[in-house]
N, C-alpha and C positions, 0 to 999 in steps of 0.2 A: 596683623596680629589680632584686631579686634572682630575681623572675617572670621579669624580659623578660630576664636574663641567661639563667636555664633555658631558657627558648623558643626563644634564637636558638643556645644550645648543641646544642640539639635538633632543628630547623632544622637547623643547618651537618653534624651526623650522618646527619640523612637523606639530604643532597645528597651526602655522600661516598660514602654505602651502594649508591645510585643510581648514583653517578658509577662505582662499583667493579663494579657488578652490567652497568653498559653497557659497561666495558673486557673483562670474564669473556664478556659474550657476543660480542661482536669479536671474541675471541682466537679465540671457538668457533667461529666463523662463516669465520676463516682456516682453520685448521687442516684443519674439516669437509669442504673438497673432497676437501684430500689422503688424510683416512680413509675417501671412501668410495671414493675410486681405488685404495686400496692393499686395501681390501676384495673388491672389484670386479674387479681384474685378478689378487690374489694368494694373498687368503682363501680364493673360493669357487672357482675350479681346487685348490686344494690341497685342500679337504676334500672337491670331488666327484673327483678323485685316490682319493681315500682309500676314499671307498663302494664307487667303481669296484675298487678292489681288494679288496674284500669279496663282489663280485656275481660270476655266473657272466655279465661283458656281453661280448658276442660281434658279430658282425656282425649276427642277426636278433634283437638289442634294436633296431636303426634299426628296424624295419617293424613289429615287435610291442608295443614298448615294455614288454616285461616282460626282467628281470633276476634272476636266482631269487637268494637270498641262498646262500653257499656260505663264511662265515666266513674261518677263516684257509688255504681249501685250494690258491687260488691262491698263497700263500707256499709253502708248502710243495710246491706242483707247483716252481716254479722251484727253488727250493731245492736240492731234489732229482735237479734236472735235470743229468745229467753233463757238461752245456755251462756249469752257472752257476760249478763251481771254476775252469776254464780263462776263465771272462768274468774272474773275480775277479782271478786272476791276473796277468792282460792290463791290466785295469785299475790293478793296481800296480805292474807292471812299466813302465806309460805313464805312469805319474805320476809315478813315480819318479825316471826315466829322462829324462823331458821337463823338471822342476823343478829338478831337481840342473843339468845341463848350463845349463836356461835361465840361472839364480841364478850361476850360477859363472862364465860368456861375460858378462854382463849385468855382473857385477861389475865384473871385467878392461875391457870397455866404458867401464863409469861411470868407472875410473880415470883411463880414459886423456883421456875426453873433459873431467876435470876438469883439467885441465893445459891452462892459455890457449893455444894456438897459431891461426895464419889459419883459415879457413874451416872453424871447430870448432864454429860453430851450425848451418852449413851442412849439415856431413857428418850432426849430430845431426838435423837435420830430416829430413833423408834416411833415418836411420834408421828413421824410424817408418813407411813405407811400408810395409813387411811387417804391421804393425799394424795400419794402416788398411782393406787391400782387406779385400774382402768374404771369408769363409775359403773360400766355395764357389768363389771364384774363384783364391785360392790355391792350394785342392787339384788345381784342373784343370790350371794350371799346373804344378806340380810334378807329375802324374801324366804328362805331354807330356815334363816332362824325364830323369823317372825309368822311362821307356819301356825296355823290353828293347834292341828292335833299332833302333829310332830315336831312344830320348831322347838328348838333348845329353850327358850323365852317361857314358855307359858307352862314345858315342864320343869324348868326352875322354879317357878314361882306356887306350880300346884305342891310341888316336895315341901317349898318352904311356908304350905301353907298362909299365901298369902294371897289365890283366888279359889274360889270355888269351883268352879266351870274356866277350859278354857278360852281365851280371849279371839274373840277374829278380830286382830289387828288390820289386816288387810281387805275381811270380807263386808266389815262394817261399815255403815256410810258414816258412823257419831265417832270411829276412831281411828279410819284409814289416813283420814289427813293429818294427825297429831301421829300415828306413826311413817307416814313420809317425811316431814316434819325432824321429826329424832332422828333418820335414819341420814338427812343431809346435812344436820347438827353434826353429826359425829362426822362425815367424812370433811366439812370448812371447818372444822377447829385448827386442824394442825397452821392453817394458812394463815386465821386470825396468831396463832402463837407465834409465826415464825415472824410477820410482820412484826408485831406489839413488843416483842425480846429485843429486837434489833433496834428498835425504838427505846427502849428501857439501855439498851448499852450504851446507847448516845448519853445521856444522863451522867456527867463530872458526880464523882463520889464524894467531892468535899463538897457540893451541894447539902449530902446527905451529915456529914459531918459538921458542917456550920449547922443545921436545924436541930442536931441534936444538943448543940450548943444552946439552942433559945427551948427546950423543950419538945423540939417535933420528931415525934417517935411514933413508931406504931401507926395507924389510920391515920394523925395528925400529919403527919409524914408523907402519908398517902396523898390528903386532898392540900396539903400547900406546896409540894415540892417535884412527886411523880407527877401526877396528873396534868397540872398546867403545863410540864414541860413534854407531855407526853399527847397532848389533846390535838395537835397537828397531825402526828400519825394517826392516830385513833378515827378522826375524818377521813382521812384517807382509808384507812380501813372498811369501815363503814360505806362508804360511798363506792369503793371497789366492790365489796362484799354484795353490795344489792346490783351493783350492773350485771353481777353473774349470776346470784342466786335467781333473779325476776326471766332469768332465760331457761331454766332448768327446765330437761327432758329427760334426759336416760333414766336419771332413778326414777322417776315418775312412771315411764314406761316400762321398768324393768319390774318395777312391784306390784303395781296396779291397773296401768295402762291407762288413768284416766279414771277410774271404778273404784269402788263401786254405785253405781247411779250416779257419775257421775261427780262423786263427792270429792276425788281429786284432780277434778279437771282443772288447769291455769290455760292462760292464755299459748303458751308455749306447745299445748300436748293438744289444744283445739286446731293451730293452727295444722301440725299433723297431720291429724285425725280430720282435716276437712282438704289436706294437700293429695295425699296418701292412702286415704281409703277412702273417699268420698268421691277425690280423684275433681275436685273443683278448686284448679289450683290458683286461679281469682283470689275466691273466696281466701282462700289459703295466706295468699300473696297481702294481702289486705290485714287480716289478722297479726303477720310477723311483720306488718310496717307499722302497725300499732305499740308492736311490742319493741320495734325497733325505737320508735318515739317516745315511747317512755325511758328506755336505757340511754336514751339522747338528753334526758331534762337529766339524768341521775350523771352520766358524762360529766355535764360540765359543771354541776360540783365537784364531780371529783381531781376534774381539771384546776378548779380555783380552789380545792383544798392541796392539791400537789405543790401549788403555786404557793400558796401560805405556807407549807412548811418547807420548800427551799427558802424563802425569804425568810422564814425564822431560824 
């Protein structure tokens, strides 16, 4: 009796052992498409990225297929380069300039569209248009509007007398980057709104109802009640906002290319402009691991801002 009890103890072990070893490879067997996609489309471009900006590869690696190794000298060609302080620059002046405005319009937005009135899903859906097209289709758009002599922009403003001459938004070195600037204001708003609303819904209403109990109404309301509860999304926000803004090419190339003199170059439209027409794809390779490491220090906040607002 105390045999067949062993046997069938031993028995039911091994069926569980089996049973566990056939669930571990299932799981593997899900999982395994997604890692060799995520190998496939995001592994092996980054690390051939990375040799590439190690080799001297040029246009006649395509025909010869040699790459002479040349270490860290295409870092330090661009580095060096008295166009890469002015890219750098550009590049935080556009991020800065475009996140602050987007976060702050977006905000003001998400307030107002959290207040029930008619056709406030409406107007929100509508928002997101600017979001949806295509960017290369945006920039052309706004390039047609921000026209010197023709765009709609500057003959609005000469009707309402409000310049004298009209404006080269585009041709000027002192104002093409303040209208690049506005032009990807306006298309990350809708994303700051849709974030920030969703964040504002999370928000219990008798929150708001206890404070008006103590007094807190109006802006008081704002900075004791929305805000603190809203400041984990708001990071996230924020910190999403600059992993994509500090990458931005199309509309840069769709209105400017970079020009004038050079005035909206960033780091994103040099690396380009030194892959793609210079055709020194080193150089090139070396620039967007640059730009890949900085959206790497801005990652993992936004990873440990993600991580504070699950856990809050």
């Amino acid at each position: 009796m105390v045999t067949l009890t062993r046997t069938t103890v031993a028995g039911r072990a091994k069926t569980r052992g089996r049973r566990h070893r056939g669930e571990t490879l299932t799981k593997v067997l899900f999982v395994l498409p997604a890692v060799v996609a995520m190998v496939a489309l995001f592994g092996y471009p980054v690390v051939k990225n990375l040799l590439m900006s190690l080799q001297d590869y040029g246009l006649k690696t395509f025909f010869t297929g040699v790459a002479p190794w040349v270490g860290l000298k295409n870092y330090s060609t661009v580095v060096t380069d008295k166009l890469f302080s002015d890219a750098m620059v550009n590049t935080a002046l556009f991020t800065i300039g475009s996140i602050a405005f987007q976060f702050v319009i977006g905000l003001g937005l998400a307030l107002f569209f959290h207040k029930k009135f008619p056709l406030s899903g409406l107007l929100r859906s509508l928002l997101l248009l600017p979001w949806l097209l295509p960017l290369i289709v945006s920039s052309a758009t706004w390039r047609s509007i921000l026209e010197q002599d023709s765009g709609i922009l500057n003959r609005t403003l000469l009707k309402l007398h409000l310049i004298g001459d009209p404006v080269p938004w585009l041709n000027s070195p002192s104002v093409a980057l303040i209208a690049v600037i506005g032009v990807n204001i306006w298309i990350g708003i809708p994303f700051n709104v849709t974030l920030l609303y969703s964040g504002l819904a999370e928000i219990p209403d008798e929150l708001y109802e206890a404070g008006q109990l103590d007094g807190a109404t109006g802006w008081r309301a704002f900075f004791h009640i929305t805000w603190p509860n809203l400041r984990s999304v708001a990071s996230v926000v924020l910190m999403l906002g600059v992993v994509y803004t500090i990458k931005v090419l199309d509309i840069i190339l769709g209105l400017t290319g970079g020009g004038p003199a050079n005035a909206t170059q960033t780091l994103a439209t040099q690396s380009y402009e030194k892959s793609f027409v210079d055709f020194k794809f080193g150089q090139g390779a070396a620039l967007s691991n640059i730009l890949i490491a900085i959206s790497f220090v801005f990652a993992i906040f936004y990873l440990r801002g993600t991580r504070r607002a699950v856990d809050e």
